[in-house]
TORGULO-446196 format. One record per residue (C-alpha): x, y, z; residue in one letter. Coordinates in Angstrom, 2 decimals, padded with zeros to 5 digits. Example, Ala and Ser with C-alpha at 12.3 -4.5 7.8 and 13.67 -1.06 7.14 Angstrom:
xx=012.30 | yy=-004.50 | zz=007.80 | type=A
xx=013.67 | yy=-001.06 | zz=007.14 | type=S
***
This chain:
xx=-054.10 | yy=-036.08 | zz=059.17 | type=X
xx=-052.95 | yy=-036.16 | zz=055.48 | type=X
xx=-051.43 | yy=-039.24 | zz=054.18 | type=X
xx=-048.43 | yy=-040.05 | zz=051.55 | type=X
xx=-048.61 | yy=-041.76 | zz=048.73 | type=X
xx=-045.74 | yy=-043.50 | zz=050.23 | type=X
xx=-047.31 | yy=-044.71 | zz=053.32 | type=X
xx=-049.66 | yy=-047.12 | zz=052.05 | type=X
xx=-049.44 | yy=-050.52 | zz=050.47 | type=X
xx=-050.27 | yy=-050.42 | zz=046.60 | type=X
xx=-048.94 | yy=-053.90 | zz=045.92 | type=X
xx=-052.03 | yy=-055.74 | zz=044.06 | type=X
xx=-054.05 | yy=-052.70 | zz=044.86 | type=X
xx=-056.22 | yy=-051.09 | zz=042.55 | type=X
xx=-055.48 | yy=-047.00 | zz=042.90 | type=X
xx=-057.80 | yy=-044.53 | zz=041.77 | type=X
xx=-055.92 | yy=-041.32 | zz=041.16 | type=X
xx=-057.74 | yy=-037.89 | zz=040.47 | type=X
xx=-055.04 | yy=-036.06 | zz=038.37 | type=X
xx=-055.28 | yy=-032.65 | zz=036.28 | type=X
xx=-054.95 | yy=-033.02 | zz=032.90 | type=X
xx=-056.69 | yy=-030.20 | zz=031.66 | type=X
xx=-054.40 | yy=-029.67 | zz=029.39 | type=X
xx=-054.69 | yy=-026.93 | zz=025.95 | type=X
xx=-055.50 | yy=-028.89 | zz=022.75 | type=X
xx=-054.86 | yy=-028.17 | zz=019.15 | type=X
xx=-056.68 | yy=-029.85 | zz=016.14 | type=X
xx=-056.45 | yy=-033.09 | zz=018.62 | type=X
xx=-053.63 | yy=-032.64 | zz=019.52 | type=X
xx=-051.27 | yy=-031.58 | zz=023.01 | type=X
xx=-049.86 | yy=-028.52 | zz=022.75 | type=X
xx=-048.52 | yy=-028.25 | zz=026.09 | type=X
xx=-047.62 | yy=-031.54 | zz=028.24 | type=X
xx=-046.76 | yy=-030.07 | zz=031.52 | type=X
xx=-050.01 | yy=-031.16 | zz=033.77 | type=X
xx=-049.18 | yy=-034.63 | zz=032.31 | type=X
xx=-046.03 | yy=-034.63 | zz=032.92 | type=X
xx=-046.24 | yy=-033.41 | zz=036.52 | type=X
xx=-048.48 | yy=-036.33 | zz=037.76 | type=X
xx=-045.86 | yy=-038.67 | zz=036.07 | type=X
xx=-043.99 | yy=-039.30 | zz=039.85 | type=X
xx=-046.68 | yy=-040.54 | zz=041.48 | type=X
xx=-048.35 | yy=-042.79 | zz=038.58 | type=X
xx=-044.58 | yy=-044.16 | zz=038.32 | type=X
xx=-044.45 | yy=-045.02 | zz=042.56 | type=X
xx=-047.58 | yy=-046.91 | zz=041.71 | type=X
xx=-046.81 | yy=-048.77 | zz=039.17 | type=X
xx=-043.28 | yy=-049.56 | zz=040.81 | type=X
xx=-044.96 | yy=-051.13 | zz=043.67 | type=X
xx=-047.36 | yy=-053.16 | zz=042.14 | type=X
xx=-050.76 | yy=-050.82 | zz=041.72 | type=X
xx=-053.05 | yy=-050.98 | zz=039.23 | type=X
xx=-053.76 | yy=-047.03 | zz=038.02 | type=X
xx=-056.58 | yy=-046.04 | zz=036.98 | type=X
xx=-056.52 | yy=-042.05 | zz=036.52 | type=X
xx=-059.79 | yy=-039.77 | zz=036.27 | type=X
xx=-059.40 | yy=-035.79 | zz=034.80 | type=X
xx=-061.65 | yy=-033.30 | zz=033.76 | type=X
xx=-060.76 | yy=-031.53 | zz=030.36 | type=X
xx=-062.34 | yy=-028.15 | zz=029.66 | type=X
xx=-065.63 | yy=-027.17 | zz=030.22 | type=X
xx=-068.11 | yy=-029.02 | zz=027.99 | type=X
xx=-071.10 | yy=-028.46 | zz=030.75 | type=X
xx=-072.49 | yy=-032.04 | zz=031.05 | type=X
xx=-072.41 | yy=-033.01 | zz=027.63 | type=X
xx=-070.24 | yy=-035.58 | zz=025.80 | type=X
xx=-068.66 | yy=-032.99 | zz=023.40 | type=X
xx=-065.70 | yy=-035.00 | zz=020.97 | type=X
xx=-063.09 | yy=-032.37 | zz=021.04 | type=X
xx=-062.77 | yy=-032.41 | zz=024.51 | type=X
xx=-062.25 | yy=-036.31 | zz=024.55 | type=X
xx=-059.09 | yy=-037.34 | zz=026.64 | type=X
xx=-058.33 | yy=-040.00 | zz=024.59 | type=X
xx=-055.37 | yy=-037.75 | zz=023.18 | type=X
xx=-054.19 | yy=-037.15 | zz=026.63 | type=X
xx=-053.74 | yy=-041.16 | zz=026.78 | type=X
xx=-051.60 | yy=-041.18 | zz=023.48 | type=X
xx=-048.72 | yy=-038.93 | zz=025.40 | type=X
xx=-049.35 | yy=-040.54 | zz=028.69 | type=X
xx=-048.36 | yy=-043.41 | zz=027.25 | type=X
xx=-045.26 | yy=-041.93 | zz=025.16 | type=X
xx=-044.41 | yy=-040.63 | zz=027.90 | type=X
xx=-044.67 | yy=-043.80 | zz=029.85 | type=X
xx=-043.03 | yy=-046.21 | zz=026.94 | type=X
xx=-046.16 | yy=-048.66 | zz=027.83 | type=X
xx=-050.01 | yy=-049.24 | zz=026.68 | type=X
xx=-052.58 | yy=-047.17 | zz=028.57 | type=X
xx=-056.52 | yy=-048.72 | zz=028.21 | type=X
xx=-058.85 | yy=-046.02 | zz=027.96 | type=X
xx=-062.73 | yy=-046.37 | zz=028.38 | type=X
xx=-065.06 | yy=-043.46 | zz=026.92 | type=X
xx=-067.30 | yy=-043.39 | zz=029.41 | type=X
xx=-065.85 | yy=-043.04 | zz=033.18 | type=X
xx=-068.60 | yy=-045.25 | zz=034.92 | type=X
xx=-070.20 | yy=-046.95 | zz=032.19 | type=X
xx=-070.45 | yy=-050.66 | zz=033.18 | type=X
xx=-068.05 | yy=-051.32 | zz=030.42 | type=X
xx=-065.22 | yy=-048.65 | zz=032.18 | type=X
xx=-065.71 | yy=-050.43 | zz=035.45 | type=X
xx=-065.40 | yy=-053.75 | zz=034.08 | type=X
xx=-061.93 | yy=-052.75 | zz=032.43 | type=X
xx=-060.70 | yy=-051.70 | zz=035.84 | type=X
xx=-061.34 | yy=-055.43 | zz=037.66 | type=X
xx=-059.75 | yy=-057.06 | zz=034.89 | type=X
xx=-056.81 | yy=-054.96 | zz=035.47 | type=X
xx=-053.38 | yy=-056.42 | zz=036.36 | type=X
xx=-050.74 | yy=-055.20 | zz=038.68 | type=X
xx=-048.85 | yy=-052.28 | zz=036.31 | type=X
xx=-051.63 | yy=-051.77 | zz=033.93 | type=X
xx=-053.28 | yy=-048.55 | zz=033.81 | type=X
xx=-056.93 | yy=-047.59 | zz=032.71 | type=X
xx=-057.14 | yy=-044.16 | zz=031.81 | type=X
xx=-061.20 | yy=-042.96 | zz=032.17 | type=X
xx=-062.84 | yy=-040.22 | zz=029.71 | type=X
xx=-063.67 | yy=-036.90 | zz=030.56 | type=X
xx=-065.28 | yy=-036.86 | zz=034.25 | type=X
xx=-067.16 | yy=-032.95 | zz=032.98 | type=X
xx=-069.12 | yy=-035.48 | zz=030.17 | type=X
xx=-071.36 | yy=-035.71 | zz=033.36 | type=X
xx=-073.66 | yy=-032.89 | zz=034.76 | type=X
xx=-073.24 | yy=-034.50 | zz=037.99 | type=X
xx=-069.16 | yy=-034.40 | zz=038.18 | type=X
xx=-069.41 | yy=-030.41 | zz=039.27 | type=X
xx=-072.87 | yy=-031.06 | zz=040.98 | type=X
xx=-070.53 | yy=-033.19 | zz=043.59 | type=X
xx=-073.56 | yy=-035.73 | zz=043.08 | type=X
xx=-073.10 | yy=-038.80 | zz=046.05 | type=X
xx=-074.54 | yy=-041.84 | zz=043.15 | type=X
xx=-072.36 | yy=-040.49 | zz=040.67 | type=X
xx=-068.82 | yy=-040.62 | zz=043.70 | type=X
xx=-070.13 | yy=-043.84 | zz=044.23 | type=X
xx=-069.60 | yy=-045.13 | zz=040.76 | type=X
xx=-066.67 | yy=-043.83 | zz=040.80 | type=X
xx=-065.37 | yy=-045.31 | zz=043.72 | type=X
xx=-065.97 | yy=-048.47 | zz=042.10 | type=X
xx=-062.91 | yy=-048.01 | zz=039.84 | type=X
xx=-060.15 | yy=-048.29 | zz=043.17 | type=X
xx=-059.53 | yy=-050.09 | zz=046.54 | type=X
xx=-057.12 | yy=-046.89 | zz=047.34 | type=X
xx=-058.09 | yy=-043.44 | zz=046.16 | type=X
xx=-055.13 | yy=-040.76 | zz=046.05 | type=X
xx=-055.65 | yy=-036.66 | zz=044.71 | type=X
xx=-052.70 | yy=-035.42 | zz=043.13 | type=X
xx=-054.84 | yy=-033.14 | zz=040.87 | type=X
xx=-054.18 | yy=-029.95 | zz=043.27 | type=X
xx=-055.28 | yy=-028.02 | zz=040.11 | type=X
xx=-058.97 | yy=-028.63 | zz=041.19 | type=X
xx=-058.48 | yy=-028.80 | zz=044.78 | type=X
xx=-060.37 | yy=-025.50 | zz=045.41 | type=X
xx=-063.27 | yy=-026.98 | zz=043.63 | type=X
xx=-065.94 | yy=-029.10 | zz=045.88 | type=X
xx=-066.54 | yy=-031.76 | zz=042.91 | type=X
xx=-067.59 | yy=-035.36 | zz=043.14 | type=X
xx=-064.15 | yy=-036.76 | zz=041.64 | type=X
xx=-062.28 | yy=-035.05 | zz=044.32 | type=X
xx=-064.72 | yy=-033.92 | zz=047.43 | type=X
xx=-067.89 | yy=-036.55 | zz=047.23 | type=X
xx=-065.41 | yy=-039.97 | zz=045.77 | type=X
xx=-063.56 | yy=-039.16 | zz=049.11 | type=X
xx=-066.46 | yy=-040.28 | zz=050.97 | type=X
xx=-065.97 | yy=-043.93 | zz=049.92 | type=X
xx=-062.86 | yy=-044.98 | zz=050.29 | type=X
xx=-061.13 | yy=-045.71 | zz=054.04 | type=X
xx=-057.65 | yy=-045.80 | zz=052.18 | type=X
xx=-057.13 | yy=-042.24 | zz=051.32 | type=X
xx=-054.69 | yy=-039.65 | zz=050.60 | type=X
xx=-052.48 | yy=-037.65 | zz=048.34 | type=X
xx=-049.98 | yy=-037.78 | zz=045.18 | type=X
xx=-046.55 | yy=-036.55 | zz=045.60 | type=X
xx=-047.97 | yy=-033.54 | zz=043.15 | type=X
xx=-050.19 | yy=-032.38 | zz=045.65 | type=X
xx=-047.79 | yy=-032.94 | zz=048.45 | type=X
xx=-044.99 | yy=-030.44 | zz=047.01 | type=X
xx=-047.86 | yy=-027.72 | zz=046.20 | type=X
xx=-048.50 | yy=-028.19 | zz=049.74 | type=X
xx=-045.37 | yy=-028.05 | zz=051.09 | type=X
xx=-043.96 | yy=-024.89 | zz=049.04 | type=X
xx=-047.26 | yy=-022.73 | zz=049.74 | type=X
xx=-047.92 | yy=-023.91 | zz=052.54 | type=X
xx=-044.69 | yy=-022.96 | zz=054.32 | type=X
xx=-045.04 | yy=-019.37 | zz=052.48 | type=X
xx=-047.58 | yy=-018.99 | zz=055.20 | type=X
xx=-046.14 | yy=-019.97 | zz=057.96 | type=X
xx=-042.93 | yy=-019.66 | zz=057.97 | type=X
xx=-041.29 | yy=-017.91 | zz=054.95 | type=X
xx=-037.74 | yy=-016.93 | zz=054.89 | type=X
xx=-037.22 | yy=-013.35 | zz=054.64 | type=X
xx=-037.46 | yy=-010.75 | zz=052.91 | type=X
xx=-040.95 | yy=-012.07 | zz=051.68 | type=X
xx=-041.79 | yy=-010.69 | zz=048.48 | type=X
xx=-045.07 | yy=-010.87 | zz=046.15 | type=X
xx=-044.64 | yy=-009.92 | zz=043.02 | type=X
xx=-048.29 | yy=-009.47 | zz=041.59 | type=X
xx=-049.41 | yy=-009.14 | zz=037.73 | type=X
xx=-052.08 | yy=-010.17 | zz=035.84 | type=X
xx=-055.22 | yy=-007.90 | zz=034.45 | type=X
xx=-057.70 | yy=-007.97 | zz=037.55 | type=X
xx=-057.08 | yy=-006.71 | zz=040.88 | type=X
xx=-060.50 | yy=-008.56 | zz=042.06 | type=X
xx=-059.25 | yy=-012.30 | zz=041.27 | type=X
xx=-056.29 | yy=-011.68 | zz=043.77 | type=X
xx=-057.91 | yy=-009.80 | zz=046.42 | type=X
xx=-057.93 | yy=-012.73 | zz=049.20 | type=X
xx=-054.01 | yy=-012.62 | zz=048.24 | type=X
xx=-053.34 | yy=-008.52 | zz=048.32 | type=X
xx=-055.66 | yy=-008.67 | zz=051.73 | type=X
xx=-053.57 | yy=-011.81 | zz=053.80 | type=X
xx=-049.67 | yy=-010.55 | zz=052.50 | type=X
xx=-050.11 | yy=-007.15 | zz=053.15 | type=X
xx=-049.77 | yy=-007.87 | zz=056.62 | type=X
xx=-047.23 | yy=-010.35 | zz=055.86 | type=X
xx=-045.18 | yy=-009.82 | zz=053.40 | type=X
xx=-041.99 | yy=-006.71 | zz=053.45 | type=X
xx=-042.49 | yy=-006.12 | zz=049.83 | type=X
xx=-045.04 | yy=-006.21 | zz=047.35 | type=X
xx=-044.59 | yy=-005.22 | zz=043.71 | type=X
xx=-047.27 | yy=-004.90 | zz=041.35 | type=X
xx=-047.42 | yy=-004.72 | zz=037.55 | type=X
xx=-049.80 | yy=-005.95 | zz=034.87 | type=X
xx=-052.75 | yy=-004.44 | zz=033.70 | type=X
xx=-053.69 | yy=-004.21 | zz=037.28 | type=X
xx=-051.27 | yy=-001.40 | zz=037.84 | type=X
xx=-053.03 | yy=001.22 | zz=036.05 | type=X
xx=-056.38 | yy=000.77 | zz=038.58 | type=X
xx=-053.96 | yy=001.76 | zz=041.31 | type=X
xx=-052.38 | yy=004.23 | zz=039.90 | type=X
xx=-055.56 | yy=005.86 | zz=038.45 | type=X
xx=-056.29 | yy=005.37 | zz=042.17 | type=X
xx=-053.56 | yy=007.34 | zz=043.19 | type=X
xx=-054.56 | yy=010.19 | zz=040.96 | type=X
xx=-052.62 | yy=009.60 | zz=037.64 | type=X
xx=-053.81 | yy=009.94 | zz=034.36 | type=X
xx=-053.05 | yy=006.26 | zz=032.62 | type=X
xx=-054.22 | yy=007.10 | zz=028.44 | type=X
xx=-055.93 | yy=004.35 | zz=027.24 | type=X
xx=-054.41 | yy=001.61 | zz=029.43 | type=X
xx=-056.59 | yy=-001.05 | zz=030.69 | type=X
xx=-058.52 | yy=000.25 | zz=034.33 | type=X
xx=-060.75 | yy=-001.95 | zz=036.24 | type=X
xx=-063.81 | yy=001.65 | zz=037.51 | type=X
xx=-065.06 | yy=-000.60 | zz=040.09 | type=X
xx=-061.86 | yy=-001.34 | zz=041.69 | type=X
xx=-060.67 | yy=002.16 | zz=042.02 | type=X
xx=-062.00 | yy=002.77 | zz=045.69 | type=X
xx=-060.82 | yy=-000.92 | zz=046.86 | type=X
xx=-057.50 | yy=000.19 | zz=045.12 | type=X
xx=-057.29 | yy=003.30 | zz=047.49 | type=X
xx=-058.29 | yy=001.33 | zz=050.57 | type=X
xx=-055.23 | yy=-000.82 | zz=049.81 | type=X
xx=-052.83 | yy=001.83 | zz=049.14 | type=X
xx=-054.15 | yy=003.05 | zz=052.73 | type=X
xx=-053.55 | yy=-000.32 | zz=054.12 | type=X
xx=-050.18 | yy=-000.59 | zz=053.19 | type=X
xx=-049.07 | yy=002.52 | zz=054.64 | type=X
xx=-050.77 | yy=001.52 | zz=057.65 | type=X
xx=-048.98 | yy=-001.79 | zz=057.62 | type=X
xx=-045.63 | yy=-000.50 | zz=056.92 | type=X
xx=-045.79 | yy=-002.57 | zz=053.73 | type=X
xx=-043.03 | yy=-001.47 | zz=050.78 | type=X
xx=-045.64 | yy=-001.29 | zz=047.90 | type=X
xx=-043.88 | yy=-000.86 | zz=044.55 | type=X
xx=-045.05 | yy=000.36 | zz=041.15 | type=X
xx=-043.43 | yy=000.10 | zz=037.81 | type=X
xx=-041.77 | yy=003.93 | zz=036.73 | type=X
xx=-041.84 | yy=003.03 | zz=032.86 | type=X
xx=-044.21 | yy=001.29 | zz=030.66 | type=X
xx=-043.92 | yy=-000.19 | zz=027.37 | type=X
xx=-046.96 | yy=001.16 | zz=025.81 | type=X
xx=-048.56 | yy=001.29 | zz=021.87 | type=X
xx=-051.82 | yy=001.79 | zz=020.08 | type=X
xx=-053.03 | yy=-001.35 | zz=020.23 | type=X
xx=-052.33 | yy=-004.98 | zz=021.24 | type=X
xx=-050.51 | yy=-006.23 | zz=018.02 | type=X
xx=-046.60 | yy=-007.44 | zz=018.10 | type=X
xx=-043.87 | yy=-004.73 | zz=017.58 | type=X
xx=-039.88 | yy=-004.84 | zz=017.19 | type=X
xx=-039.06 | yy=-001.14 | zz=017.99 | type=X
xx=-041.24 | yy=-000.80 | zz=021.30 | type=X
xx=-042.01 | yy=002.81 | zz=022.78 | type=X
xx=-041.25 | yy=002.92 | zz=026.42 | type=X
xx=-042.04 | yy=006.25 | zz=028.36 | type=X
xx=-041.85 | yy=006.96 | zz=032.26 | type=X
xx=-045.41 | yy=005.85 | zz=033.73 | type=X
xx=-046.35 | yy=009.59 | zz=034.65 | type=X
xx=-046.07 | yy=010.31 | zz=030.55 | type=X
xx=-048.55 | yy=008.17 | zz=028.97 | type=X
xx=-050.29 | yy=009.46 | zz=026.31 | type=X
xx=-054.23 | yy=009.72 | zz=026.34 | type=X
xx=-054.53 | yy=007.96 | zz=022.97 | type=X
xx=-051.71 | yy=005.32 | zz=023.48 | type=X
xx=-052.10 | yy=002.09 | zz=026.38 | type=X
xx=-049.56 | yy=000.67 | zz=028.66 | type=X
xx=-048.95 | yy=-003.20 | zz=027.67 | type=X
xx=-045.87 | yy=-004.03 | zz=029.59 | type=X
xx=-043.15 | yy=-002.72 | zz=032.16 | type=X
xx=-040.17 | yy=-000.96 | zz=031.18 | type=X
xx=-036.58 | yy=-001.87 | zz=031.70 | type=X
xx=-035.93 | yy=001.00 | zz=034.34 | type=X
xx=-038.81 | yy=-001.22 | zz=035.85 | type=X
xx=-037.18 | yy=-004.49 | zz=035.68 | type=X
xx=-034.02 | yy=-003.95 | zz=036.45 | type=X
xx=-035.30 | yy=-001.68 | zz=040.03 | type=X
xx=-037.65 | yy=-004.99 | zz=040.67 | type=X
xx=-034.64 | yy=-007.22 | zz=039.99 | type=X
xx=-032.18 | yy=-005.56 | zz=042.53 | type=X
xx=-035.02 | yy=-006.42 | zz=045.38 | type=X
xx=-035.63 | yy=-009.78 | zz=044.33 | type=X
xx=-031.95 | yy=-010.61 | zz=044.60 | type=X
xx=-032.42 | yy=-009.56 | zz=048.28 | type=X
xx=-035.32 | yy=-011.32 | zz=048.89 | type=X
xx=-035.70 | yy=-015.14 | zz=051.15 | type=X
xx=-038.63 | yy=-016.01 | zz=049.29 | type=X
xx=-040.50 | yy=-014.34 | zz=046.15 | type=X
xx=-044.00 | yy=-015.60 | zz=045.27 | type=X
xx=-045.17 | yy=-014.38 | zz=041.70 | type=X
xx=-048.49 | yy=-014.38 | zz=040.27 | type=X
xx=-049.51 | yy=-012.87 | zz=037.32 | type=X
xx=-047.45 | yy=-011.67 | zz=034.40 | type=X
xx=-045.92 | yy=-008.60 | zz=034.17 | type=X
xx=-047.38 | yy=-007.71 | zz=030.49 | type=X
xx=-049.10 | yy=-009.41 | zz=027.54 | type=X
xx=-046.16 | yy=-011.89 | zz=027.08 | type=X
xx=-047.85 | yy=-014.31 | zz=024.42 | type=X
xx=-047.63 | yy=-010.81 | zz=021.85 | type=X
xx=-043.70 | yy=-010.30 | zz=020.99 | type=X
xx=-042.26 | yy=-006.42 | zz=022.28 | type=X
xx=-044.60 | yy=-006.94 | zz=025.33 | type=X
xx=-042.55 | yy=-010.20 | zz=026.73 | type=X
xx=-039.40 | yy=-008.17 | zz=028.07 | type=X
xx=-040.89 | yy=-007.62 | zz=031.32 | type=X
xx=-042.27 | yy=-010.41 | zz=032.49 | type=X
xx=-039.16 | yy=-012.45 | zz=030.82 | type=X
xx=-036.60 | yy=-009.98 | zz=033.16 | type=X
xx=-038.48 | yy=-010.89 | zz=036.10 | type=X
xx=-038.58 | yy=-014.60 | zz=035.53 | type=X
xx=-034.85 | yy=-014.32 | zz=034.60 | type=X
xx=-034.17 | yy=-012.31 | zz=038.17 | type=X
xx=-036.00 | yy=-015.12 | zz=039.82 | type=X
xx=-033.91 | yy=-017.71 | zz=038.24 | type=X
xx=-031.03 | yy=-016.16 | zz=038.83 | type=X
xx=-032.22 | yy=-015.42 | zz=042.95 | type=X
xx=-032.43 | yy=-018.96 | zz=042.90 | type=X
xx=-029.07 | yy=-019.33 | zz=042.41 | type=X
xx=-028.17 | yy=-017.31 | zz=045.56 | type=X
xx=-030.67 | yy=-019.47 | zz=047.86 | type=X
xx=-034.04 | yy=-017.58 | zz=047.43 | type=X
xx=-036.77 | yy=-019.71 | zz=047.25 | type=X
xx=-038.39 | yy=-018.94 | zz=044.48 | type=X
xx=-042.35 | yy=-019.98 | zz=043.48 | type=X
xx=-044.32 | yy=-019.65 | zz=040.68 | type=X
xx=-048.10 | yy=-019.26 | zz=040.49 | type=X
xx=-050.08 | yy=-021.40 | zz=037.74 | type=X
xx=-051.68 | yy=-020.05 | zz=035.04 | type=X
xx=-050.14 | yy=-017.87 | zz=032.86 | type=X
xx=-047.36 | yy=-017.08 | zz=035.57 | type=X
xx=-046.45 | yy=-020.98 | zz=034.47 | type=X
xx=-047.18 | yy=-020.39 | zz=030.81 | type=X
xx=-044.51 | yy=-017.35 | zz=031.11 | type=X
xx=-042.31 | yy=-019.02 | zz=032.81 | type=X
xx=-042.61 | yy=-022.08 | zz=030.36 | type=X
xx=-042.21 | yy=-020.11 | zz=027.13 | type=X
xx=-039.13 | yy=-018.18 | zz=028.56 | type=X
xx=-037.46 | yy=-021.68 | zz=029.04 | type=X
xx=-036.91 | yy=-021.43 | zz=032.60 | type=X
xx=-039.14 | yy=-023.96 | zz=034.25 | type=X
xx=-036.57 | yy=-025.99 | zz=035.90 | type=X
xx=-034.97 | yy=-023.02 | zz=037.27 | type=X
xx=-037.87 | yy=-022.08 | zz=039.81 | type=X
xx=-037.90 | yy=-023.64 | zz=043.68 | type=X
xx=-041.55 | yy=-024.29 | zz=042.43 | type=X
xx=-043.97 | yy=-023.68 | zz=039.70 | type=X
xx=-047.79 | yy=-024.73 | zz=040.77 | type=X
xx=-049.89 | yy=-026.17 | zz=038.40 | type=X
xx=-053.07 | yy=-024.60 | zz=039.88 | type=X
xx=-053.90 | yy=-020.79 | zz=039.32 | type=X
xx=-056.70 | yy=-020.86 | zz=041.54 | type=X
xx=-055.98 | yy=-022.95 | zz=044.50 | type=X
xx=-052.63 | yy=-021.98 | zz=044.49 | type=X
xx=-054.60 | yy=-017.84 | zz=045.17 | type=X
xx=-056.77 | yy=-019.54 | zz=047.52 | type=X
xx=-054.35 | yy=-021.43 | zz=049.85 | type=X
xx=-051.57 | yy=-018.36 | zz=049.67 | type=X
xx=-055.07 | yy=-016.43 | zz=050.59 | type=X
xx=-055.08 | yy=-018.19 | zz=053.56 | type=X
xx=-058.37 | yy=-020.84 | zz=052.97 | type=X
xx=-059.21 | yy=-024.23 | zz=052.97 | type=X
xx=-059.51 | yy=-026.06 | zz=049.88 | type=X
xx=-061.94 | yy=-028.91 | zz=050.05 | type=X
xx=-060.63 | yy=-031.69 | zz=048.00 | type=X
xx=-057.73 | yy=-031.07 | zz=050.88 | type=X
xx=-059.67 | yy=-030.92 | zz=053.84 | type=X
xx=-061.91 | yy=-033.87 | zz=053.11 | type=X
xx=-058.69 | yy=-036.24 | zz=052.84 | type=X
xx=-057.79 | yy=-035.17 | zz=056.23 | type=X
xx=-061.14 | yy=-036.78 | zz=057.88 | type=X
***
């Protein structure tokens, strides 16, 4: 059974909390705080009842080496704006030196350890490398559900140590949102899928088409299906060897009963490249030298009418290239319908990824039931698996 944060003792503990804060950089600097930020409740509990903290993260992928730029040390500088207190940082995470600034800590201190990805055997899940690890806490908590899908020593093998175990209050609301998606959503259940690759959200497509009463797919993974279904697409993007499992799910939600839903305009151009005066054409009238790069507002507006009827809406993927300006419309009209769904009582969650980044840069965070701060365990537990740095807390 999973334990709370809330259900142990922390006072004059030391805690040792695997968080994600693999956050995006920018000449050393954070560009985008909301990982951070999202662990911030359950550092705070700690702290408020007497803990010692000391937080572990991985921070791109510098493949066992010690590479500078992807140093955490400017993570620490906003933690500890963010915070309003001192945060001790070692740059090694079990150098004898790290592990000697964690025993001197005091209750409400917090030690902050470098990049746990310096080390080859962090994604190896290597047993001597969890056990110096462990050394750093008397309690060890995951609230990095950003990683949970991942079998790695910081979150799978570190588990093995510690008797006191559980999760953050991050972790717990991923949980509790997704989780009840499967069980027991309120209906209409709608998925709203986007993205460019129809293979990355098979496990998804496969476990709601026998769930869910609607599913609505745009993105650059619309024009596999629809090349699928026998339409010419111009130069939009099409995934070849996806075109037969694209038919096999077309046949599987007839067979299921399942309203599947396709975008009947498209925002299309030459190329990828920003544009104030967009062409928009019905999707059957593309033109062989032009590509689709977002939906159209016939589109949005059709997709927005069901969400407003929907109990819960789960969206992954965006709905176009939003980061390029004239391709943002769609993806910002269904983030807006969600919002505004909300409202009415829908319960209304997000995928990570760039469903959050969307959803971020459209301003309407704070207007979502839930946005998850994992892309990929947030596809695998909606998919209906396990994810290990979950399961091993439950032993």
């Amino acid at each position: 059974m999973l334990k709370s944060l809330n259900s142990f003792d922390l006072k004059f503990k030391k805690v040792l909390i695997r968080v994600d804060f693999n956050v995006p950089l920018q000449d050393g600097k954070v560009v985008d705080d909301f990982r951070i930020r999202a662990a911030l409740p359950t550092i705070q509990w700690c702290l408020k009842n007497g803990a010692s903290v000391i937080l572990m993260s991985h921070l791109g992928r510098p493949k066992g080496q010690v590479v500078p730029e992807l140093s955490l040390m400017p993570v620490g500088e906003v933690l500890a704006e963010l915070l309003e207190m001192p945060v001790k940082f070692s740059d090694d995470c079990v150098s004898e030196d790290a592990i000697d600034v964690t025993l001197g800590l005091k209750s409400g201190e917090i030690h902050l350890l470098e990049n746990l990805r310096f080390h080859p055997e962090e994604t190896k899940n290597d047993m001597e490398f969890s056990a110096l690890l462990a050394k750093h806490g008397q309690i060890y908590i995951n609230d990095a559900f950003g990683t949970a899908h991942r079998a790695h020593a910081s979150n799978v093998g570190v588990a093995s140590f510690f008797t006191l175990k559980g999760i953050g209050f991050l972790v717990e609301k991923e949980l509790r949102y997704l989780q009840t998606v499967i069980r027991k959503p309120k209906r209409p259940l709608v998925l709203i899928l986007g993205g460019a690759k129809i293979g990355s959200k098979l496990g998804l497509i496969n476990k709601f088409i026998e769930e869910a009463d609607t599913i609505i797919i745009g993105g650059g993974m619309v024009f596999t299906f629809l090349k699928a279904k026998g339409w010419q697409v111009g130069g939009s993007l099409v995934d070849p060897a996806m075109i037969d499992t694209a038919k096999k799910i077309l046949a599987q939600a007839r067979m299921h009963n399942v309203n599947l839903l396709f975008p009947t305009d498209v925002v299309i151009a030459d190329a990828i490249e920003a544009t104030d005066q967009p062409e928009i054409v019905p999707m059957d009238k593309i033109p062989s030298s032009k590509m689709g790069l977002d939906i159209g507002p016939e589109s949005v507006k059709k997709f927005a009418s069901i969400i407003q009827e929907a109990g819960t809406v789960v969206w992954n993927g965006p709905m176009g290239v939003f980061e390029v300006p004239g391709f943002d419309v769609g993806s910002r009209g269904i983030a807006e319908a969600l919002a505004q769904a909300k409202k009415l009582g829908t319960i209304t969650i997000v995928g990570g990824g760039d469903t959050a980044s969307a959803v971020k840069k459209f301003g309407l965070m704070e207007s979502m039931s839930h946005v998850s701060t994992g892309g990929g365990a947030s596809l695998e537990l909606l998919s209906g698996n396990s994810l290990p740095a979950i399961s091993i807390l439950e032993k």
